[in-house]
MARNU-74508 format. One line per 10 residues: number of its first residue (from 1); their letters; for each residue z, x, y of C-alpha. Coordinates in nm, 4 decimals. Example, Ala and Ser with C-alpha at 12.3 -4.5 7.8 and 13.67 -1.06 7.14 Angstrom:
2
1) AS) 0.7800:1.2300:-0.4500 ~ 0.7140:1.3670:-0.1060 .
//
This chain:
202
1) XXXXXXXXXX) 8.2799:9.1898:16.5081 ~ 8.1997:9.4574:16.2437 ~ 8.0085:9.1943:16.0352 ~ 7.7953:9.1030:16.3415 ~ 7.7156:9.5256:16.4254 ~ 7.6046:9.5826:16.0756 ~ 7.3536:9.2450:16.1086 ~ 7.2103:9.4322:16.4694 ~ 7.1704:9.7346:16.3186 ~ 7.0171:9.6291:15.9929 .
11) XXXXXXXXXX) 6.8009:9.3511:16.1335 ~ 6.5683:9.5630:16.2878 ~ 6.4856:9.7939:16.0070 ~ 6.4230:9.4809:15.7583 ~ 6.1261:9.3294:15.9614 ~ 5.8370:9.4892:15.8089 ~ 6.0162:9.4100:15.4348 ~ 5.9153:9.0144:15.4446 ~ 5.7758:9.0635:15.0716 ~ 6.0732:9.2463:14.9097 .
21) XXXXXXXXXX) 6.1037:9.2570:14.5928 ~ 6.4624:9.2241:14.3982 ~ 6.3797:9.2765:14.0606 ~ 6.4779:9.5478:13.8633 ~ 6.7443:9.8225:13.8084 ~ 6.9122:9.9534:14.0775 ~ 7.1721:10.2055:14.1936 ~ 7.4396:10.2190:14.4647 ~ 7.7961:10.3008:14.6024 ~ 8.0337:10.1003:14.8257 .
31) XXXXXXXXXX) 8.3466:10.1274:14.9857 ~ 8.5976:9.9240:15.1504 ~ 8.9706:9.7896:15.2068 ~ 9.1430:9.5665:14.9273 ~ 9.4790:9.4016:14.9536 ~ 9.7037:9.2764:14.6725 ~ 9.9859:8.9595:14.6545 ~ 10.3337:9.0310:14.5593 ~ 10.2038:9.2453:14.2723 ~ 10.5239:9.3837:14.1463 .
41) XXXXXXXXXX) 10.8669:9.1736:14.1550 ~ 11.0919:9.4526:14.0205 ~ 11.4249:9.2779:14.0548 ~ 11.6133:9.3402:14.3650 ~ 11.2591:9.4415:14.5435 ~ 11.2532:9.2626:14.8669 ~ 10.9216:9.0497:14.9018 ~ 10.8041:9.2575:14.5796 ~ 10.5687:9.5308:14.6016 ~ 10.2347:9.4680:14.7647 .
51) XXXXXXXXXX) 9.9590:9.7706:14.7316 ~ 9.7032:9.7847:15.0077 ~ 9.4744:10.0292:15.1018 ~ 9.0775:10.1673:15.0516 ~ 8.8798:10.1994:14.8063 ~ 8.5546:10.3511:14.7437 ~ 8.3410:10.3804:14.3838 ~ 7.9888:10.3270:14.2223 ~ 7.7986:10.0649:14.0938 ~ 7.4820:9.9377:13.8712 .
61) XXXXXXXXXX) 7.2487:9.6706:13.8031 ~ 6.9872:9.4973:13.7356 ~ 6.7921:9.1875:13.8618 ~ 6.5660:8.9554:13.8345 ~ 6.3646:8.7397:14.0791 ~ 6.1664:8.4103:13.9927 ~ 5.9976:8.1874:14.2867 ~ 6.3197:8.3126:14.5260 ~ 6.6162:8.2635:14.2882 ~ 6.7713:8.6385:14.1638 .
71) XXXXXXXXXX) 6.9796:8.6543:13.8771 ~ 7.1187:8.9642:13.7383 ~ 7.3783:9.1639:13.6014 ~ 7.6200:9.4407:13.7718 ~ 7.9201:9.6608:13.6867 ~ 8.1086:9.8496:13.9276 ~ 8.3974:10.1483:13.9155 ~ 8.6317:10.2147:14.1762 ~ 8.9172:10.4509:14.2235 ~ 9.1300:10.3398:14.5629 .
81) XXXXXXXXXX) 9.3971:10.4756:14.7124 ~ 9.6094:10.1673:14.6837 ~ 9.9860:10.2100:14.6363 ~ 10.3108:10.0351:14.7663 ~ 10.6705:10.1323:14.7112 ~ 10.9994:9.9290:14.6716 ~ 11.3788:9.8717:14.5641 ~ 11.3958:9.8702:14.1982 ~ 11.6117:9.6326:13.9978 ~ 11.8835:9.9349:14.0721 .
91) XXXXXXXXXX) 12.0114:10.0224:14.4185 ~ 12.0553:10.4201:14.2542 ~ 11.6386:10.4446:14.2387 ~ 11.3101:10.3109:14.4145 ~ 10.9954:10.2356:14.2110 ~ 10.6257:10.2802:14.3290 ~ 10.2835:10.0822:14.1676 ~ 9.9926:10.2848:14.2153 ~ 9.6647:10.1168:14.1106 ~ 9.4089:10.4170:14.0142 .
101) XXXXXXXXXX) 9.1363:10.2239:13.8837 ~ 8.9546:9.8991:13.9252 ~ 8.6192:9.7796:13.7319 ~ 8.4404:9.4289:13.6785 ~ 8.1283:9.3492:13.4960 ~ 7.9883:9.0274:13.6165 ~ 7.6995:8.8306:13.6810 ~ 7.5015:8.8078:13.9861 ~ 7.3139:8.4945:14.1529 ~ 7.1194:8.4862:14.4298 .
111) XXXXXXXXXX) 6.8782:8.3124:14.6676 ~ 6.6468:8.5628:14.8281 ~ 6.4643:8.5272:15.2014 ~ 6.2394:8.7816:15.2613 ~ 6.4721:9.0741:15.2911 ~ 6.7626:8.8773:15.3290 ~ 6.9687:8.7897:14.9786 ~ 7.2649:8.5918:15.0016 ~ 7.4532:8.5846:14.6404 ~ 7.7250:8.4955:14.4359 .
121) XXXXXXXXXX) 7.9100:8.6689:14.1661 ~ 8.1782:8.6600:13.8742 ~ 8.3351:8.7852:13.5959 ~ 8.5539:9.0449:13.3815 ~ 8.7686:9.2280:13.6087 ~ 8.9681:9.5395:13.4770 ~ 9.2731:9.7556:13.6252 ~ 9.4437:10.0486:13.5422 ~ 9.8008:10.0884:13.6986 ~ 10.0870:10.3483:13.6824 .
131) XXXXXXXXXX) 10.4342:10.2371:13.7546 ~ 10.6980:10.5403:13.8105 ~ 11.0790:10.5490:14.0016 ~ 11.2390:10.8405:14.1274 ~ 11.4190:10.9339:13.8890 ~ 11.1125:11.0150:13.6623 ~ 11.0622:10.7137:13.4420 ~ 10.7197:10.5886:13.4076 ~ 10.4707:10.3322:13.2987 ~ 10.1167:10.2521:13.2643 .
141) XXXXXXXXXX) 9.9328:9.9214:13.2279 ~ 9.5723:9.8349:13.1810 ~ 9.5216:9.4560:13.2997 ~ 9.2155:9.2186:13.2354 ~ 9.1233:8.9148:13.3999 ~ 8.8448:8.7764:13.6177 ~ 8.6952:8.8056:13.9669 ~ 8.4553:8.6375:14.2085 ~ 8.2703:8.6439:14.5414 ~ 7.9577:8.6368:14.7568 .
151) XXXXXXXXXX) 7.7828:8.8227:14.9494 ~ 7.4551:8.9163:15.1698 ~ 7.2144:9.1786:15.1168 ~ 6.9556:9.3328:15.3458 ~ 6.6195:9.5210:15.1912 ~ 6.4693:9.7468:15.3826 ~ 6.0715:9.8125:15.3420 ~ 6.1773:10.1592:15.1738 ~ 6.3940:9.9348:14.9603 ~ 6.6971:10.0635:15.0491 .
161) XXXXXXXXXX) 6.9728:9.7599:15.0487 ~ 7.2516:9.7294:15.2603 ~ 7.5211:9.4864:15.2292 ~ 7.8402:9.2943:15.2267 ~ 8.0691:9.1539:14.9799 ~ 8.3680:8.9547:14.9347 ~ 8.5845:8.9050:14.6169 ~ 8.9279:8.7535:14.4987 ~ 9.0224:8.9102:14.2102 ~ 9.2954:8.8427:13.9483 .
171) XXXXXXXXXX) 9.4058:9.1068:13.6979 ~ 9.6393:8.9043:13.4547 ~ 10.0190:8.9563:13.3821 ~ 10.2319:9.2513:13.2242 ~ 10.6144:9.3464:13.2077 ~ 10.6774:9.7043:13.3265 ~ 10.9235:9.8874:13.0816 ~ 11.1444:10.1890:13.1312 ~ 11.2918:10.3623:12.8732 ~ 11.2809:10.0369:12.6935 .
181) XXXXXXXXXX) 11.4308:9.8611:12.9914 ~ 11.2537:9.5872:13.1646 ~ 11.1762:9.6361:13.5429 ~ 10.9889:9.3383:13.6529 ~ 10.6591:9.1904:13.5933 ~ 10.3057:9.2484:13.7203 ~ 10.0664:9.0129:13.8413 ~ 9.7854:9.1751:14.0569 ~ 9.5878:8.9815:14.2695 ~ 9.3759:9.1406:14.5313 .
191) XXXXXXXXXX) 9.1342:9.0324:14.7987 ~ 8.8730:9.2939:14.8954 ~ 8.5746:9.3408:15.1492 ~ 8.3253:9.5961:15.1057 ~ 8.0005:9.7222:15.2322 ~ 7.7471:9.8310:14.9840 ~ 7.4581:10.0631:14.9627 ~ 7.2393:10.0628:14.6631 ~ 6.8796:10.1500:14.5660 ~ 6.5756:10.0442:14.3150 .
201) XX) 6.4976:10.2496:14.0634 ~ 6.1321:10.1713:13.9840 .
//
């Protein structure tokens, strides 16, 4: 329902921007909701624990159109507010996996109508995540792995691009450690929808 509001309300303004043009640098911010698997079985956890939440960041690229096709480059930074708490592998303590910061640089390919683009995208994907329990232990992890989606983009005649954008990402494996004890691995997965707002710079 939200998807179809956002194609009313665009529509409209994209008329009069049959000849857009998509190549070039650009600019832009998005925000959105991302949701993650089991990302933390830390022993006795039951169903492990499973961040979900928003998240909201900044972005850049840079494209390049040829007889309708677009390819191009883009990296993006987010910092959600995407945490989830649990039973540790001790009944005397919980744990909590808060995930501060997400980032992929990928590449971008597209098919543009007029002022419609409809893309796909993939590559590095990179996440920076703090483990702690209550009694004050801590750890920190930075993961690497890959990520890709698609997605639709509306150009207005001003230029100004709205769009939409989904992406499965998968940040790897790691142990989490405290005080040289293990607690359970890590394996973030996340599925994410967000709507985007970006803008040429030449």
């Amino acid at each position: 329902r939200s998807f179809a509001l956002v194609v009313i309300l665009v529509l409209p303004a994209t008329a009069a921007a049959e000849n857009a043009d998509w190549s070039g640098p650009y600019l832009g911010l998005f925000g959105g909701y991302t949701e993650a698997n089991d990302a933390w079985d830390a022993g006795a956890t039951v169903g492990g624990v499973s961040p979900e939440g928003l998240m909201f960041g900044g972005l850049a690229g840079y494209s390049y159109e040829a007889g309708g096709l677009v390819l191009g480059g883009e990296v993006d930074l987010s910092f959600p507010d995407f945490s989830d708490a649990g039973d540790c592998n001790s009944p005397t303590f919980d744990c909590t996996l808060d995930v501060q910061v997400l980032s992929s640089l990928r590449g971008r390919a597209g098919v543009a109508l007029g002022p419609v683009q409809i893309y796909g995208t993939a590559g590095l994907a990179l996440g920076f995540l703090q483990a702690d329990s209550t009694l004050g232990a801590s750890d920190s992890k930075t993961l690497a792995g890959w990520t890709a989606g698609a997605g639709i983009e509306w150009q207005t005649e001003s230029g100004l691009r709205l769009g939409f954008e989904y992406r499965h990402s998968d940040y790897g494996e790691s142990d989490v450690t405290f005080g040289g004890v293990g607690q359970g691995d890590i394996n973030l997965e996340t599925d994410d929808v967000r709507l985007r707002l970006s803008i040429p710079l030449d």
